[in-house]
ZASEKE-994176 format. One record per atom (N, C-alpha, C): x, y, z; residue in one letter. Coordinates in pm, whole numbers, plus 32768, in hexadecimal, padded with zeros to 4 digits. Layout:
ZASEKE-994176
XYZA ...
END
This chain:
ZASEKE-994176
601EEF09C85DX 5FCAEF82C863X 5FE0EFD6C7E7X 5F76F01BC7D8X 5FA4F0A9C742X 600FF12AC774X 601BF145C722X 60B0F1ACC73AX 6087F212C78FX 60D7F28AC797X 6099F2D6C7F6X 6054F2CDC8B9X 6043F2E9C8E4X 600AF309C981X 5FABF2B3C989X 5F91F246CA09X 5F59F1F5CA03X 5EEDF23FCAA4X 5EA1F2BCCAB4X 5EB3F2AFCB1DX 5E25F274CB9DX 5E19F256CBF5X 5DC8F215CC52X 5D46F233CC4BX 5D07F1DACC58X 5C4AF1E5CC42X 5BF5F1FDCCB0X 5C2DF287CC96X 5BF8F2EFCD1BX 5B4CF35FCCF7X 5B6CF350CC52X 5B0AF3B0CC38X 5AA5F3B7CC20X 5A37F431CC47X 59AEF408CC6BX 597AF43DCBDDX 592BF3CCCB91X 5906F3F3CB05X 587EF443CB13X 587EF48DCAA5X 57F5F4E0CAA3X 5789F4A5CA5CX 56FDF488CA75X 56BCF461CA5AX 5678F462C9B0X 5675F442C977X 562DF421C900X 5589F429C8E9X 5539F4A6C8E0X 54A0F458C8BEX 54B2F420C852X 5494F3AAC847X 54AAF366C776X 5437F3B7C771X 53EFF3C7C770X 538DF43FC6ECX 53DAF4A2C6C9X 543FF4BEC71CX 5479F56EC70FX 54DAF54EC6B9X 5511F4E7C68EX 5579F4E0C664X 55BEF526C611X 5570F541C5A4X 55A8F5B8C548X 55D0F623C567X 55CCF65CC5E7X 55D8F6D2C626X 566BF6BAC645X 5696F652C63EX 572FF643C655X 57A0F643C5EEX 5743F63AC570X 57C5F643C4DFX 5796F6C5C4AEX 57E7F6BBC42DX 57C9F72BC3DCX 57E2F704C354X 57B3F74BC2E6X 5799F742C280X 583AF74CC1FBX 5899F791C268X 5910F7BDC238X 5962F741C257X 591FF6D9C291X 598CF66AC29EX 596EF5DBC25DX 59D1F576C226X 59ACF51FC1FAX 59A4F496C242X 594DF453C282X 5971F3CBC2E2X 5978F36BC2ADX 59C8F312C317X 59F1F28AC2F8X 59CFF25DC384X 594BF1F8C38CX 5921F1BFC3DFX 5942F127C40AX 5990F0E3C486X 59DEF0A6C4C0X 5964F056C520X 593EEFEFC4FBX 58E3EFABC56BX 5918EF37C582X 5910EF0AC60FX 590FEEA0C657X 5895EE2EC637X 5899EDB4C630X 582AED72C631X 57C9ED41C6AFX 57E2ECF1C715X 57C1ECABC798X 57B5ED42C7E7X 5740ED5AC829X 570CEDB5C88DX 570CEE31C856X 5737EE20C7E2X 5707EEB3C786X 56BAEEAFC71DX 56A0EE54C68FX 565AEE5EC639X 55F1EDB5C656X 5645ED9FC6AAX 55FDED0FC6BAX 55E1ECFBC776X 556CECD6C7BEX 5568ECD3C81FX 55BFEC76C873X 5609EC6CC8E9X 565BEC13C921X 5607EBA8C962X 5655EB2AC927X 55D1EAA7C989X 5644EA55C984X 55FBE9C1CA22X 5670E99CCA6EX 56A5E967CA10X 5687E91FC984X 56BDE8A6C934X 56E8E913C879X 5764E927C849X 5792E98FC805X 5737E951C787X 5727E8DEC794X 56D1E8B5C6FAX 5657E8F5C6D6X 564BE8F9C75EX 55A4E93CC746X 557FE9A5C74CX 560DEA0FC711X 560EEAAEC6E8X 55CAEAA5C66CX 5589EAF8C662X 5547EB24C5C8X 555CEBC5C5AFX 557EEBF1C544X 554FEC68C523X 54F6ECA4C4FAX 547AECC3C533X 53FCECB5C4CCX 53FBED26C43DX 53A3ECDCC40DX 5392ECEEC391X 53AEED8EC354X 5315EDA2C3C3X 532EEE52C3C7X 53A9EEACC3CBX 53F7EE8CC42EX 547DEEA7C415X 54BFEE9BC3B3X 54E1EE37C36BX 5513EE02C2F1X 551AEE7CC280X 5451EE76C28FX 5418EEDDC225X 5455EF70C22BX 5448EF87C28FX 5470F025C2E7X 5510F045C2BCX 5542EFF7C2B9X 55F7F003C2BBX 5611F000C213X 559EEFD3C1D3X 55A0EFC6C121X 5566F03DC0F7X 552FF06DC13BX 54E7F0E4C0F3X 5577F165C12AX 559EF13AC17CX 55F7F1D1C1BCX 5683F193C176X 56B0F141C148X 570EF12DC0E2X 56ECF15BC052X 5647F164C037X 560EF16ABFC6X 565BF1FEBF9DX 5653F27EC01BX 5665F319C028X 56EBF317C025X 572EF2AEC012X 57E9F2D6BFEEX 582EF2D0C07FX 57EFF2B3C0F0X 584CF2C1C154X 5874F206C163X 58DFF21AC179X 5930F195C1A9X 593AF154C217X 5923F0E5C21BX 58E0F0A2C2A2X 594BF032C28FX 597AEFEDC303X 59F0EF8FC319X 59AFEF1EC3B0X 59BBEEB3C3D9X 59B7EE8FC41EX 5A25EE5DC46BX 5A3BEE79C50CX 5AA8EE6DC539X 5A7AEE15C5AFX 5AA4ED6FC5C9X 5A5DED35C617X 5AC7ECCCC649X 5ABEEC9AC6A9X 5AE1EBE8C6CFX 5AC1EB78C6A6X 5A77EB9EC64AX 5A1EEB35C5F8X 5A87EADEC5A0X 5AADEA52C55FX 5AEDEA2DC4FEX 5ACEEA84C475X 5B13EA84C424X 5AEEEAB8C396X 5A79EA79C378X 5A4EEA04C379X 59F1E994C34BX 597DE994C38FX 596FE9C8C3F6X 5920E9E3C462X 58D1EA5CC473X 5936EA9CC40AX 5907EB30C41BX 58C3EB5EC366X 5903EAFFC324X 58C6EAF5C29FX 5811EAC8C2B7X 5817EA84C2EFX 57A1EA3AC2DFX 572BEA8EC325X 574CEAC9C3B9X 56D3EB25C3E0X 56E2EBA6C3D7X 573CEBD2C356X 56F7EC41C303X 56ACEC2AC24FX 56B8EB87C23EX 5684EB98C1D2X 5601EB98C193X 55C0EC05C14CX 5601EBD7C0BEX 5668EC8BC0D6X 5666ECCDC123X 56AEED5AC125X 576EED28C138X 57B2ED66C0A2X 5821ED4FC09BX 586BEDD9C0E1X 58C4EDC3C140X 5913EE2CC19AX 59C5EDFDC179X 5A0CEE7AC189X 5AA1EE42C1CFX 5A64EE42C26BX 5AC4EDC1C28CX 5AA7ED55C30DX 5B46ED63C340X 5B55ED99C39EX 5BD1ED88C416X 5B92ED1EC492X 5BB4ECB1C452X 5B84EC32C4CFX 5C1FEBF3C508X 5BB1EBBAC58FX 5C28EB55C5DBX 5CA2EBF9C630X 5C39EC85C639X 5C5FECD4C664X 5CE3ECFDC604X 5CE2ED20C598X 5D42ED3EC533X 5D99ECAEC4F9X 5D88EC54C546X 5DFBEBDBC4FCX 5DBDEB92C45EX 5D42EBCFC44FX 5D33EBB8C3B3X 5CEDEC36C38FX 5D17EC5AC318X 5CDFECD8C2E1X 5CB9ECC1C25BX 5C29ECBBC217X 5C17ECBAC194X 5BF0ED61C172X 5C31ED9EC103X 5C06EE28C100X 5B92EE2DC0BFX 5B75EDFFC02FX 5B00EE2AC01CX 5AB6EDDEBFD3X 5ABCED4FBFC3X 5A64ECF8BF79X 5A83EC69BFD3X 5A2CEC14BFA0X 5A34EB90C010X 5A9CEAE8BFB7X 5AFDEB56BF4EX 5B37EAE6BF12X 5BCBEAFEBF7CX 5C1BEA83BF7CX 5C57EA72BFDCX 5CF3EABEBF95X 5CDCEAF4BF39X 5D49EB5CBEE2X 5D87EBF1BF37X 5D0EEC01BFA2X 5CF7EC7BBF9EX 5D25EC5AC063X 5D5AEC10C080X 5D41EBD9C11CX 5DF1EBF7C13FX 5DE6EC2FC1B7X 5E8DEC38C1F2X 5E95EC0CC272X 5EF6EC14C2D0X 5F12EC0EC330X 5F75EC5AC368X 5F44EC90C410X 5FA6ED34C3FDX 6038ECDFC439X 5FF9EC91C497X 60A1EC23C4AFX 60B7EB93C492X 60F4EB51C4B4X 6120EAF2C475X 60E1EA8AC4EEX 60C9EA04C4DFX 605DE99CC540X 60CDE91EC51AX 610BE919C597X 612FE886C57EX 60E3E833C5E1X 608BE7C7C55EX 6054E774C55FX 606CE71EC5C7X 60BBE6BDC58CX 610AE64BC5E3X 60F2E657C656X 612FE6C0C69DX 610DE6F8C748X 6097E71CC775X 6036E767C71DX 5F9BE769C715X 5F58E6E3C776X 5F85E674C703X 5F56E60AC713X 5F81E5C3C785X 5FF4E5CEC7C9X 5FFAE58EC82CX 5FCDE5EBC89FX 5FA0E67DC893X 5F67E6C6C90CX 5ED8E6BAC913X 5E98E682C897X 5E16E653C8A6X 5DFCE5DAC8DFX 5E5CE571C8B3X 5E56E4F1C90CX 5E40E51CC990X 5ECBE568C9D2X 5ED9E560CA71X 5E58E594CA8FX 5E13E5E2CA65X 5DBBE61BCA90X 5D0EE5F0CA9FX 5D29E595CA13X 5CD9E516CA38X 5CC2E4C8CA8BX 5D2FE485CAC1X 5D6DE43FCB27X 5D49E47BCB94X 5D6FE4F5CBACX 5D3DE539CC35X 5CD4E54BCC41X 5C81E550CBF5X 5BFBE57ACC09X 5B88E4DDCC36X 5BC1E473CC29X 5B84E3F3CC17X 5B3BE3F4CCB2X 5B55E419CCF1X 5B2BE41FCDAAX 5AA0E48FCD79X 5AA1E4C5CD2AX 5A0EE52ACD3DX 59C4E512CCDEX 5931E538CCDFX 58AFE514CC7CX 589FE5AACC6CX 58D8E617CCA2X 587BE693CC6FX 58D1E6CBCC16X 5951E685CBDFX 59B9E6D0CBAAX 59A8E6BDCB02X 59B2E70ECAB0X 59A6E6FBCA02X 5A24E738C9E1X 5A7FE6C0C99DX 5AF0E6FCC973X 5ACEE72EC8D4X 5AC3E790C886X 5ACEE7D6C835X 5B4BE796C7D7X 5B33E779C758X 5BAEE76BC70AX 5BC3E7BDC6ABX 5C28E80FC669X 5C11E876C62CX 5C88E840C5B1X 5CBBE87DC541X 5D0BE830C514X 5D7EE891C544X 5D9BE8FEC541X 5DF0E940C58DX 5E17E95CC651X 5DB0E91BC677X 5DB7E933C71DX 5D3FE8EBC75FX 5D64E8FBC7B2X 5CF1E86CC817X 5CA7E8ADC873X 5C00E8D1C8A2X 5BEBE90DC926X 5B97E8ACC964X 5B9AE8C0C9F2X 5B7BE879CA83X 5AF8E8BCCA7CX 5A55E8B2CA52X 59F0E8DBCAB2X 59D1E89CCB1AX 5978E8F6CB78X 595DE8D2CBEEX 58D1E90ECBF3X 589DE91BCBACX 57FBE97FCBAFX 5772E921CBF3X 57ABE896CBFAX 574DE86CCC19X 5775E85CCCD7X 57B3E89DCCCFX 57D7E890CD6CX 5852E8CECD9FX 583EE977CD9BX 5881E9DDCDC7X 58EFE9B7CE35X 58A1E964CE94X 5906E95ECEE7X 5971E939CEFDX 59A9E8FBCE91X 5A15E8ADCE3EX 5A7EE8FCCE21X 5A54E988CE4BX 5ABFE9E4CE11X 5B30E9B0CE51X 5B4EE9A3CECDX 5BB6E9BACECDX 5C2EE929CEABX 5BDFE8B9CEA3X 5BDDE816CE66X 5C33E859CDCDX 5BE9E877CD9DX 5BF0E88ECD01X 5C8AE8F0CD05X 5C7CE92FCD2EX 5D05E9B0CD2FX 5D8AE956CD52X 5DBDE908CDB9X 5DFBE8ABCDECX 5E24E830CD96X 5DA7E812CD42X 5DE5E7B5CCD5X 5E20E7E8CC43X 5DD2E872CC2AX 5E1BE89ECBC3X 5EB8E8DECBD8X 5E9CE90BCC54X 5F41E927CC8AX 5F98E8D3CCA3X 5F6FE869CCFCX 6011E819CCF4X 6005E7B7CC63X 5FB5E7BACC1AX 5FB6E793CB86X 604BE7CFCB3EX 6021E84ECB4AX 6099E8C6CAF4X 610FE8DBCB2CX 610FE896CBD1X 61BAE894CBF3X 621AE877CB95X 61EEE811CB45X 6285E7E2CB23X 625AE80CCA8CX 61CFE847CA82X 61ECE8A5C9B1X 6211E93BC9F1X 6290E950C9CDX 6262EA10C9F5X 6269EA59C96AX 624FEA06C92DX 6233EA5DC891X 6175EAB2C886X 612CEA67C8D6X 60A0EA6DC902X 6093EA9DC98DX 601FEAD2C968X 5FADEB15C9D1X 5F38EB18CA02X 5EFCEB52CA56X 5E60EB28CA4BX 5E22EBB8CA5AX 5DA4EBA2CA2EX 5D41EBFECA26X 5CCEEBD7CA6CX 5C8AEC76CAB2X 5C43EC2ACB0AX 5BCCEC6ACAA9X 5B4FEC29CAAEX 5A9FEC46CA81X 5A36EC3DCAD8X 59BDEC65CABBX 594BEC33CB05X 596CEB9BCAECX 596DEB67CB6BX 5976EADDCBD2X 59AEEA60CB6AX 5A49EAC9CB1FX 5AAEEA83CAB5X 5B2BEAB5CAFAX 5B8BEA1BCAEAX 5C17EA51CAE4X 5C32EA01CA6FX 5CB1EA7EC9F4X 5CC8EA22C97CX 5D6DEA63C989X 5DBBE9BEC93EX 5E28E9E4C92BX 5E55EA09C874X 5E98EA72C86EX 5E9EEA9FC802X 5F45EAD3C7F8X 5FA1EADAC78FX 6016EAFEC79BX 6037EB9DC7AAX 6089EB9DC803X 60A8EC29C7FDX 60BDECA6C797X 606EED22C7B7X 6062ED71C73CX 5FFDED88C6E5X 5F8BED3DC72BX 5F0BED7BC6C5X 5E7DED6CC735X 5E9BEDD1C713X 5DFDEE2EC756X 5D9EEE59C6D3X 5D14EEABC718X 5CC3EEBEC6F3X 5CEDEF46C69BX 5D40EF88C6D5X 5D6BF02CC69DX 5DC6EFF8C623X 5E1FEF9BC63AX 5E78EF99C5C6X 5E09EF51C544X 5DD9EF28C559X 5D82EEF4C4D9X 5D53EF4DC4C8X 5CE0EFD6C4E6X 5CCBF054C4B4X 5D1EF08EC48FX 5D9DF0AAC4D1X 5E05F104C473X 5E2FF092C3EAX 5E20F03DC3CDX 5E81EFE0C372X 5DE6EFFEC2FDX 5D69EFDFC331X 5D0BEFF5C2BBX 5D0DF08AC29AX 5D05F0F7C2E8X 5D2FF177C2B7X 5D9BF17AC259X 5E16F146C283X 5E75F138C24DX 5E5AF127C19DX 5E24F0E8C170X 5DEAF083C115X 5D78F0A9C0BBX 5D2AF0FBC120X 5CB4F11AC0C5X 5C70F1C6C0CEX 5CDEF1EDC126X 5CC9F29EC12DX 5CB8F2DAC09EX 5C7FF326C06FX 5C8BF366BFF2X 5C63F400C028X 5C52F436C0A6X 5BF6F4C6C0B7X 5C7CF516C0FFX 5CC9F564C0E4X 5D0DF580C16BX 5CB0F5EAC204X 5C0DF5EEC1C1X 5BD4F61AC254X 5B55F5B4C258X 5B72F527C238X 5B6CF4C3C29FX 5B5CF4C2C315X 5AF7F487C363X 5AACF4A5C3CFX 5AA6F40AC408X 5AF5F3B3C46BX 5AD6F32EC465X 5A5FF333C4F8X 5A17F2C2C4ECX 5997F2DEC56BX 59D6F22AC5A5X 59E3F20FC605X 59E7F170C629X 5972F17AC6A3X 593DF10DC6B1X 58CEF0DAC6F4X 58E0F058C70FX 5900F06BC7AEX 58FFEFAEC7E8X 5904EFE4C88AX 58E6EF23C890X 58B8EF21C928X 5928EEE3C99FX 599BEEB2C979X 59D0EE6DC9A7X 5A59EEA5C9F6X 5A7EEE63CA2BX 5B1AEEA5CA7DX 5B8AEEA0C9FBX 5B66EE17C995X 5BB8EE18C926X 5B87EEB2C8B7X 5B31EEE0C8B8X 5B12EF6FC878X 5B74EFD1C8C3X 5BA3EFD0C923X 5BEFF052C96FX 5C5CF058C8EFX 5C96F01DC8BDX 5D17F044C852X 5CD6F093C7F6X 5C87F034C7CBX 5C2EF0A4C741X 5C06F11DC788X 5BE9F132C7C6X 5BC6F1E0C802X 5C1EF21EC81AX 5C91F1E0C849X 5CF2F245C84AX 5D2EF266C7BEX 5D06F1E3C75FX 5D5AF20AC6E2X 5D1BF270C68AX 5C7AF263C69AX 5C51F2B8C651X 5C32F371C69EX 5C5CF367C6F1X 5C37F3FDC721X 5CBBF42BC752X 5D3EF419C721X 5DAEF45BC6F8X 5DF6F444C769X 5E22F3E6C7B8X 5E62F3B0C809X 5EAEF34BC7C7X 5EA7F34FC746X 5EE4F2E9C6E4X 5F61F349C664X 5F86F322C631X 5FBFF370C5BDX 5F90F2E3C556X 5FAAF34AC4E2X 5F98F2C5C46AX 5FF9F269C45BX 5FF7F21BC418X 601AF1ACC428X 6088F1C9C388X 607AF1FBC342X 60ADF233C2B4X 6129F290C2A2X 60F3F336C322X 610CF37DC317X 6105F39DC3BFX 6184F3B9C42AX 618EF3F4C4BBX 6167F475C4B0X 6183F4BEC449X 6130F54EC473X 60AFF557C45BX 606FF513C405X 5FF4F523C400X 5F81F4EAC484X 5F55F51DC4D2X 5EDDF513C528X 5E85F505C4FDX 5E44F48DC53DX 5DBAF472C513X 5D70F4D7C592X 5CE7F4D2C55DX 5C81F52BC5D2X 5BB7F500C59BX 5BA6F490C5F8X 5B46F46EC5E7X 5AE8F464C652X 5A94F3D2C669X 5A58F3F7C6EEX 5A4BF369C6D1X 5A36F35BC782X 5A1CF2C1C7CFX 59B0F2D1C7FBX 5938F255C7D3X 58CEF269C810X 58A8F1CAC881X 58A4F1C1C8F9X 5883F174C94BX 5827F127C93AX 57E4F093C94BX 5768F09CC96CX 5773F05AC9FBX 5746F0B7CA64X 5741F06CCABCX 576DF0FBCB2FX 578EF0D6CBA9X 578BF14ECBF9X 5837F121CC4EX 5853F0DBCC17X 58ABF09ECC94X 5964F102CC37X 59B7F0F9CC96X 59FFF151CCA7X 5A37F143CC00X 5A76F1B3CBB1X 5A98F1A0CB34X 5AE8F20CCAEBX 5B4DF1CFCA86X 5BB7F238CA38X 5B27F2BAC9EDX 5AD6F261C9E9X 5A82F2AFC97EX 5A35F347C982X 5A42F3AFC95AX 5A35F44BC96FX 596AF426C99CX 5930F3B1C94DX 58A5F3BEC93FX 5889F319C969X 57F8F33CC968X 5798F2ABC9A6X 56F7F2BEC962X 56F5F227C92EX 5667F211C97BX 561FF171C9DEX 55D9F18BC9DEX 5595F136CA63X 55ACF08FCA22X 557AF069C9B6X 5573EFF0C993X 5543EFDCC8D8X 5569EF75C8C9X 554CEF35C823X 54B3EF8CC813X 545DEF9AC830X 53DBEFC7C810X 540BF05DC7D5X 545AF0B7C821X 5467F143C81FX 54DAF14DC79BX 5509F0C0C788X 5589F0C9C71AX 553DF0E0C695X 54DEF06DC6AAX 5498F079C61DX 5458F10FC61BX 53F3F13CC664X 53C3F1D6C66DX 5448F24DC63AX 54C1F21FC69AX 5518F275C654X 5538F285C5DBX 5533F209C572X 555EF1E4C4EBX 54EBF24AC4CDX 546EF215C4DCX 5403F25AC46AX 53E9F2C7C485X 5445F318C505X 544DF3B3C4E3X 54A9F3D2C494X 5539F38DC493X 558BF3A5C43BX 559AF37BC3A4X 5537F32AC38FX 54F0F34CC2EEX 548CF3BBC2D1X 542EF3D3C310X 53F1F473C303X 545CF4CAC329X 5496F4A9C346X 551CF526C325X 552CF4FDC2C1X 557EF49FC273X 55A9F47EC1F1X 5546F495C191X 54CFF490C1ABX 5475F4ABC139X 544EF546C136X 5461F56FC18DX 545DF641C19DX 54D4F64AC15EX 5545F632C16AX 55CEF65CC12BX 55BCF64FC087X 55BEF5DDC067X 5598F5B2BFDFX 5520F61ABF88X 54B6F61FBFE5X 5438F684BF99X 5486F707BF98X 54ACF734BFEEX 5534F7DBBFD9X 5583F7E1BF56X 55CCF74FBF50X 5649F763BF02X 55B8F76FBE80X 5584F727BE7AX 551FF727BDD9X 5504F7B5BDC2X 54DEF7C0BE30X 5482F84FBE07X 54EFF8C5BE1BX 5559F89BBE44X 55C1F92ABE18X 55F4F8FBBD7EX 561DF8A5BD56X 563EF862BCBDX 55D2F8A1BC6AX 5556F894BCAEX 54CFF8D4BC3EX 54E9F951BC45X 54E2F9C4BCB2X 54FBFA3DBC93X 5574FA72BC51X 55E9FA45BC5EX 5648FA56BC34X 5648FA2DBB90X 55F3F9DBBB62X 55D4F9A9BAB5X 55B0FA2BBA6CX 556CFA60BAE4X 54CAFABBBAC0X 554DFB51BAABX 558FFB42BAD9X 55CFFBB4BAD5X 560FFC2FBA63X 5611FC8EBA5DX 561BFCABB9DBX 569AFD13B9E9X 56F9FCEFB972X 5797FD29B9A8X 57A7FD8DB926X 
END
């Protein structure tokens, strides 16, 4: 888990109109925008291949990087996986839920890992799990190069099939864990969540000290990132310094996150209010630079 108070997902988020969105920042702050990929910039469908990000989006997230604000993607996705359905738009990528991190270009110079993956054991928890799964047709084992996940999307009812094999899988690794997703269980080593990869890219690429981080996701694996970014976290650099940002939901179901909206349709609407914000901010700063030229001392 991230440092600091971890506490129960009791709270009822306040609603979001994405048109209104701008009504929620301000002009005195600088953001760093934190998105999820699957059920947030990309719609969720039963088979993960056949996520797309459309285009429009793509475009939308290039033009609001165009205005200087910093955009990061924070996902479950492999690095490689997550390269590919944002390109040709180059991002720092926290994939595989923080276990690969490229900060800010797609050469492999620039790529970390927040813990350490022994392999060897990887590989034999993907076997067993192979193995267990051979009795079912609705099961897709996921190979990741850092961690392995169990879907079941093509047949929910598997939940509790699927949970049972990834668990007595990890009896005998207790270096690993599992994570649960929409109709995923993945095993991943202990110590990296969704929050610690936001604090580790903050870490890394902060330059504002009134930095404003926004995260947006849909998943039970998003609860870390919300707590990390709306100050239930400390930095990762510095224990006195508090972060204080905001978690935005998509979805209605119980969540760390202060905010919500309904679904991927309202995410994108939210973005392209929060570039007409970015493009009102930008026309201000010009036109105070112009009067201030004009000025006579």
């Amino acid at each position: 888990m991230t440092s600091g108070r971890s506490p129960s997902i009791n709270r009822r988020p306040i609603y979001i109109p994405p048109k209104n969105f701008a009504d929620y920042l301000s002009y005195q702050q600088d953001y760093f925008l934190f998105l999820d990929i699957d059920g947030t910039l990309a719609d969720f469908t039963m088979n993960p291949k056949d996520s797309i990000i459309p285009d429009s989006t793509l475009i939308l997230l290039q033009k609001i990087q165009s205005h200087g604000v910093k955009i990061a993607v924070v996902t479950g996705r492999s690095l490689a996986e997550a390269r590919q359905m944002l390109s040709p738009l180059t991002l720092p990528i926290a994939a595989t839920h923080g276990l690969e991190i490229a900060f800010d270009d797609s050469s492999d110079t620039n790529e970390t890992n927040v813990v350490s993956v022994d392999i060897m054991e990887l590989a034999v928890i993907k076997q067993a799990i192979i193995q267990s799964c051979i009795p079912f047709d609705d099961f897709t084992v996921e190979n990741k190069p850092y961690s392995v996940a169990l879907h079941f999307r093509q047949n929910p009812a598997l939940f509790d099939e699927a949970y049972t094999i990834m668990a007595e899988t990890l009896k005998s690794h207790t270096n690993w864990t599992l994570k649960s997703g929409k109709y995923v269980w993945e095993v991943v080593p202990k110590g990296v969540n969704k929050g610690r990869a936001i604090l580790t890219l903050l870490d890394n690429m902060q330059s504002s000290e009134s930095l404003y981080p926004i995260f947006i996701g849909d998943d039970i694996t998003d609860e870390a990132g919300f707590v990390a970014v709306q100050g239930d976290s400390k930095s990762l650099a510095d224990d006195s310094q508090l972060i204080k940002g905001m978690g935005i939901k998509v979805g209605c179901e119980p969540t760390h996150a202060n905010y919500y909206v309904r679904n991927t349709h309202e995410v994108t609407v939210l973005l392209n209010s929060f570039l007409s914000f970015c493009q009102q901010h930008n026309t201000l700063v010009k036109e105070t630079v112009r009067v201030r030229g004009r000025r006579v001392i």
